[in-house]
C-alpha positions in Angstrom: -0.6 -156.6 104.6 -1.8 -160.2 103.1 -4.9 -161.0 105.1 -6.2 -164.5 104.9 -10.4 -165.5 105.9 -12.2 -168.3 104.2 -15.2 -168.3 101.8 -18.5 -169.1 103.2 -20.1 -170.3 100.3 -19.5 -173.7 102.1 -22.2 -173.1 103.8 -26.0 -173.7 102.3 -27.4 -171.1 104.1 -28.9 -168.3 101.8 -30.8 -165.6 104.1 -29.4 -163.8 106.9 -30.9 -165.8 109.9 -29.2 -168.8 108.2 -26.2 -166.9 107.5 -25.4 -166.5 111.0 -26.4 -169.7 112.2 -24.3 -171.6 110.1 -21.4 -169.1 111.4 -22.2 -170.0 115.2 -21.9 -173.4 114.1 -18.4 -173.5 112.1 -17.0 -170.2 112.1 -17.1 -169.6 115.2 -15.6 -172.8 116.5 -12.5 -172.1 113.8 -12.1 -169.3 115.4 -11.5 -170.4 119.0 -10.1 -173.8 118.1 -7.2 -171.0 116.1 -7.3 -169.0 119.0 -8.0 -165.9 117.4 -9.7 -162.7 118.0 -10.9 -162.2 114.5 -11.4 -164.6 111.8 -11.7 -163.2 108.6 -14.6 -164.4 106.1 -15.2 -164.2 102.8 -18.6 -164.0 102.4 -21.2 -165.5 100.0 -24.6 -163.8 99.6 -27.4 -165.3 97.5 -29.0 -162.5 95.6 -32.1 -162.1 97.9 -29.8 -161.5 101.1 -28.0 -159.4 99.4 -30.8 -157.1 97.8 -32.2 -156.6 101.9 -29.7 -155.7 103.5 -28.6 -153.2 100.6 -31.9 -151.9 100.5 -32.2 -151.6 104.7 -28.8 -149.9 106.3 -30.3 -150.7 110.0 -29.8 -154.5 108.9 -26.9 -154.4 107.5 -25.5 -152.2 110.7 -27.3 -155.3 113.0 -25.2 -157.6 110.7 -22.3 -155.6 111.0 -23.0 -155.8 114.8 -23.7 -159.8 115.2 -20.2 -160.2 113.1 -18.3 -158.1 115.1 -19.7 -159.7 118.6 -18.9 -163.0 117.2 -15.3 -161.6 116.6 -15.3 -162.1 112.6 -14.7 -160.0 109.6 -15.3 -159.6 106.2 -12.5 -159.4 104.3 -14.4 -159.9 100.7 -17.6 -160.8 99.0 -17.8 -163.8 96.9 -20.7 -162.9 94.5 -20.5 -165.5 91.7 -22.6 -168.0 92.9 -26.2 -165.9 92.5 -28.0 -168.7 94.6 -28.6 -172.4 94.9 -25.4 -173.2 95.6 -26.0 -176.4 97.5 -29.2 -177.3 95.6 -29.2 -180.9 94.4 -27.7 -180.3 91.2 -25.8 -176.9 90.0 -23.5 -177.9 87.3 -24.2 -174.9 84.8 -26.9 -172.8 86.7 -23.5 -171.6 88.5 -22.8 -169.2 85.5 -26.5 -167.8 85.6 -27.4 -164.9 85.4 -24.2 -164.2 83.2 -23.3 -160.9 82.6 -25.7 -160.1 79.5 -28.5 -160.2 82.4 -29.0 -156.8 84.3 -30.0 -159.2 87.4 -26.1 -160.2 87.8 -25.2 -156.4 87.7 -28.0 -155.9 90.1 -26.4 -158.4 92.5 -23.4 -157.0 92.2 -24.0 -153.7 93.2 -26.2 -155.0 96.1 -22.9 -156.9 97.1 -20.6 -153.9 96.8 -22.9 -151.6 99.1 -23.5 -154.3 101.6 -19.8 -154.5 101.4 -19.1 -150.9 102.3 -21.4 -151.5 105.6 -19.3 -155.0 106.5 -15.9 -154.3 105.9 -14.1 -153.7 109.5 -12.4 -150.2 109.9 -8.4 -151.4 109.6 -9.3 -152.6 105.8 -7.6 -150.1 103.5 -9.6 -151.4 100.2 -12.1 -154.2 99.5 -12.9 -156.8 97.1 -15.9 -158.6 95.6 -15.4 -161.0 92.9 -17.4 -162.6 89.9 -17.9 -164.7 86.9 -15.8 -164.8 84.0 -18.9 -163.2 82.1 -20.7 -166.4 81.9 -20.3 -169.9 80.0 -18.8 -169.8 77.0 -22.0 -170.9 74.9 -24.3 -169.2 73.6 -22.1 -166.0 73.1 -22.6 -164.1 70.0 -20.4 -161.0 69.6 -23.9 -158.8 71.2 -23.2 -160.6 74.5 -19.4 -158.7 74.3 -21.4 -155.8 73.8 -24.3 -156.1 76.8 -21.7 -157.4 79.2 -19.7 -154.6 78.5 -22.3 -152.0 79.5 -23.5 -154.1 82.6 -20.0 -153.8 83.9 -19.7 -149.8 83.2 -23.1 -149.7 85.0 -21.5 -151.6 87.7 -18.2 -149.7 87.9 -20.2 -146.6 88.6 -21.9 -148.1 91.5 -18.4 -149.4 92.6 -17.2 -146.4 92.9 -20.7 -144.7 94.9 -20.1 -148.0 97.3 -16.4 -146.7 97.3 -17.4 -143.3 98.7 -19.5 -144.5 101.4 -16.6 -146.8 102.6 -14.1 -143.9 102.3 -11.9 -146.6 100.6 -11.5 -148.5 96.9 -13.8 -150.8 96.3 -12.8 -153.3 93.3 -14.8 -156.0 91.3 -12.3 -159.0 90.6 -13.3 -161.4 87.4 -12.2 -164.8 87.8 -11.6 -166.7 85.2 -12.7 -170.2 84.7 -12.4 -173.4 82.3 -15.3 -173.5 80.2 -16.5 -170.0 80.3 -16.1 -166.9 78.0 -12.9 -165.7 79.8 -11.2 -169.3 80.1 -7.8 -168.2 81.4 -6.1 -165.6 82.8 -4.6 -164.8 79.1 -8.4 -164.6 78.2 -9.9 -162.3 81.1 -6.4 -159.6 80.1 -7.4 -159.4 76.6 -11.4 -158.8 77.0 -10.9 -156.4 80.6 -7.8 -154.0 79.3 -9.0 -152.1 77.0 -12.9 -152.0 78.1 -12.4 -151.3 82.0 -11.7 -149.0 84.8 -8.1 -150.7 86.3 -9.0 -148.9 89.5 -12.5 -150.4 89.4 -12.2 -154.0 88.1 -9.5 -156.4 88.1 -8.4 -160.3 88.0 -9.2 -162.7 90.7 -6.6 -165.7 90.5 -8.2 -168.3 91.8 -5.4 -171.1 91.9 -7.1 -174.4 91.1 -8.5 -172.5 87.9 -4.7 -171.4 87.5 -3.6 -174.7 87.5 -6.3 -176.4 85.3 -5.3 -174.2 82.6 -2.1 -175.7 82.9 -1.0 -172.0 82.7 2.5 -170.9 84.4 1.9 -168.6 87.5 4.3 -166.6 87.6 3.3 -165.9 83.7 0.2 -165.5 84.6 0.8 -162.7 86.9 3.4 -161.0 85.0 0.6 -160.8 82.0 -1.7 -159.4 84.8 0.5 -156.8 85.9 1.5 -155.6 82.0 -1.5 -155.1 80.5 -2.2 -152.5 83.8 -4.6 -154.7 85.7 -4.2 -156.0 89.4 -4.9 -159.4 91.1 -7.7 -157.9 93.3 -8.0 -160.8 94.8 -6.6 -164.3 95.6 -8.6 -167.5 96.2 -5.9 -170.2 97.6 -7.8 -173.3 95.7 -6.0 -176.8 94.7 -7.3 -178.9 91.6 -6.6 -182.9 91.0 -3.8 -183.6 88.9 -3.5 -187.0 87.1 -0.1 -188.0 85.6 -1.6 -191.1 83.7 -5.1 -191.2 83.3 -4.5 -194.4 81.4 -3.7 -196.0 85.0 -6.8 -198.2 86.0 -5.9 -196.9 89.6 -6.3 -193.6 88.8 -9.6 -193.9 86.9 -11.2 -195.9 90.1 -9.6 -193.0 92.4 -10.9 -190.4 89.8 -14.4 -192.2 89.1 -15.1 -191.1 93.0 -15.1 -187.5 92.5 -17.6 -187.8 89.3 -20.6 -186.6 91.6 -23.8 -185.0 90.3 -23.6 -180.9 92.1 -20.7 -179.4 90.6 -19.2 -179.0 87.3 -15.7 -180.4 87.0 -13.9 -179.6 83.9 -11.1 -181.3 82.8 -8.0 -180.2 80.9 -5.1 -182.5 79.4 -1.4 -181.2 78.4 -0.8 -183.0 75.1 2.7 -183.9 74.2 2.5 -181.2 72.2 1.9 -178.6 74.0 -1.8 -178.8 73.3 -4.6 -178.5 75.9 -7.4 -180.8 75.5 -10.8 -180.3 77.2 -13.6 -181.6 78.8 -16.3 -179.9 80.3 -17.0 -182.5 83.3 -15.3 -185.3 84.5 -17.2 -187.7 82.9 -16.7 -186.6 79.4 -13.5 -186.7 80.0 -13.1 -190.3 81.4 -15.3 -191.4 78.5 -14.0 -189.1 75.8 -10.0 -187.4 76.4 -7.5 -189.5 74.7 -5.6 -190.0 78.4 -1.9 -189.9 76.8 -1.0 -186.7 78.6 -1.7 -185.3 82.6 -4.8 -184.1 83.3 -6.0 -181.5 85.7 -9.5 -181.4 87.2 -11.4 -178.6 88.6 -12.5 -180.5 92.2 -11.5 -177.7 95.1 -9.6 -180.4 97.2 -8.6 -179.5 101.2 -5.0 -177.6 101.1 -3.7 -179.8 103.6 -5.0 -183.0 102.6 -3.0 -185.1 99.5 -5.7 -187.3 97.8 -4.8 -190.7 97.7 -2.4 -191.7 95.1 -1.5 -191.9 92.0 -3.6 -188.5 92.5 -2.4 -185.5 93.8 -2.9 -182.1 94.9 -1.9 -178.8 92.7 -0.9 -177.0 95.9 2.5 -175.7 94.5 0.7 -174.2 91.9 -0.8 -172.1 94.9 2.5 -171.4 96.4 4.1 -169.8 93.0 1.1 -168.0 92.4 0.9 -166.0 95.9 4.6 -165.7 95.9 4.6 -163.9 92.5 1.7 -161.4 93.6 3.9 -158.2 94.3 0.9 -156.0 95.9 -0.5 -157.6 99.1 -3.9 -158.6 98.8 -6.9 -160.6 100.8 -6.1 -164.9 100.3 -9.6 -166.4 100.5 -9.5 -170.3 101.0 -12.3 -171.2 98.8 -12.9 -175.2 99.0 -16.8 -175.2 98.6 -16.6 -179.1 97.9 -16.3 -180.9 101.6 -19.8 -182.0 100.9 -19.4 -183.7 98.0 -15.6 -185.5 98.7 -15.3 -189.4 98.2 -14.0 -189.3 101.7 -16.0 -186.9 104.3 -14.5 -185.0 107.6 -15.7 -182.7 110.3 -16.0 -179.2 108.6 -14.6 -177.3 111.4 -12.0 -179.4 111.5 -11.3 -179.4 107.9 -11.5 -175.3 107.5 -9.0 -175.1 110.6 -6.6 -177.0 109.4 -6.7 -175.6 106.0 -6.2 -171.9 107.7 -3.2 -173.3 109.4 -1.8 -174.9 106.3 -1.7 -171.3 104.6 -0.7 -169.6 106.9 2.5 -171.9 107.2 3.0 -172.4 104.1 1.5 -169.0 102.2 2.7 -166.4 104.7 5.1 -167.4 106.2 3.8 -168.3 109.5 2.3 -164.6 109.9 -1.1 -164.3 111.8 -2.9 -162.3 109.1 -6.6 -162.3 109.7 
């Protein structure tokens, strides 16, 4: 069964008193305002949060307890972002530690046996996911080499963490524009021949998907070949731009330039050719603008941006279709803080839940 929850790393709050706070105040409400008995989360914990309760099972059992009397359920870990998510700036401090760092392994683990404590009982496997090894500079060929061990390391806890949930617990990479593993193509060639398929896998996150301008069905096909699985799914929807040459387009685009996140930038040449930009930014300054661009700003699944601008969400729809094996769909827009045009975050979350459930599985109440 696909089951659907949505990431918390929306939220700022990074200890567990915060955690749950900011749960009675959005997730909560989603919840009832669905009408649900469970909502499912994906949940973010910054590396201190995560290192407690892994080190302390009574807390993690009270967490277990406080979710379950609130009526929500983890579905999967986020652990990319290793803290300061919502700090004034984050731009590349997203991507560290990277994976040459023992501390992101560290986190990890602490994620994976936290999970095991959190997942609720009808979950026949779960799923934490990560960074694409880190940013793609500095990387000399030692970094292949350390990354490589802190992700045996890793699998080895996986798989302790597995044992104590008496069910698989996998790691999911997700590629990214800009970092080591750029695209799906990139993450297959590096992860086949130096992991544990039953360990560590792909997750597709969909606005990353589409940036690449990469076909999804492809990309899943190439998945499935080289022997991996798409552990994961994070239902995300970039900008796309079909002239960035329009002066409408550049005002409308100009308002998502804001200082927290990185938002890379990708344009299909007429050749085939994909030009980059690391932020969006450089790339109003700097890409040529005779070909469509894509840009890596999470934007609400049920909400167009104004036009000429639009929304990648069919991008989204091909991908999930063309996953064979059914696997946990994490809405993961982190960005209704920072949007040119703000709204009510309950709101927004419910009615993105809605919108996938509609039009991502097929009106089924998967939670």
């Amino acid at each position: 069964m696909t089951r659907l929850c949505y990431c918390t790393n929306v939220h700022p709050a990074e200890d567990v008193a915060g955690i749950l706070g900011q749960l009675d105040s959005h997730a909560v409400p989603v919840r009832e305002r669905l009408g649900y008995d469970r909502l499912g989360l994906g949940l973010w914990l910054a590396a201190g949060a995560a290192a407690e309760l892994a080190a302390d099972p009574a807390a993690l059992r009270r967490l277990r307890a406080e979710l379950d009397a609130r009526g929500l359920s983890v579905l999967t870990l986020n652990a990319f972002p290793y803290g300061g998510f919502h700090q004034r700036v984050v731009k590349h401090t997203v991507y560290r530690p990277d994976w040459t760092d023992p501390a992101r392994a560290r986190y990890t683990a602490d994620c994976a046996h936290v999970l095991a404590g959190l997942l609720p009982d009808d979950a026949d496997s779960g799923s934490l996911s990560t960074l694409p090894l880190g940013w793609r500079t500095p990387w000399p060929p030692a970094a292949d080499r350390a990354a490589q061990s802190a992700l045996r390391w890793t699998a080895t806890e996986l798989r302790k963490a597995s044992a104590r949930a008496g069910r698989p617990l996998r790691l999911a990479v997700e590629p990214e524009p800009g970092c080591v593993l750029e695209t799906v193509a990139d993450a297959v060639r590096w992860l086949a021949p130096r992991v544990d398929p039953e360990v560590i896998g792909i997750c597709l996150d969909t606005a990353h998907l589409a940036v690449s301008f990469a076909d999804p069905e492809q990309a899943v096909t190439t998945i499935e070949r080289a022997g991996l699985a798409v552990v994961k799914i994070q239902a995300s929807a970039a900008l796309h731009v079909d002239d960035p040459r329009d002066p409408r387009a550049r005002r409308l685009l100009a308002e998502y330039a804001e200082p927290r996140y990185l938002h890379q930038v990708r344009e299909l040449s007429g050749q085939g050719r994909v030009l980059a930009a690391d932020d969006l930014p450089e790339a109003l300054d700097g890409l040529p603008g005779r070909g469509p661009w894509r840009v890596h700003f999470h934007i609400p699944l049920h909400a167009e941006p104004q036009a000429p601008l639009r929304s990648t969400t069919e991008v989204l729809r091909r991908a999930v279709a063309a996953v064979r094996d059914r696997t946990v769909v994490e809405v993961e827009t982190y960005t209704w803080q920072v949007l040119p045009q703000g709204s009510d975050l309950v709101d927004g979350i419910a009615a993105e839940l809605t919108w996938a459930q509609r039009e991502l599985l097929d009106g089924g109440r998967s939670v």
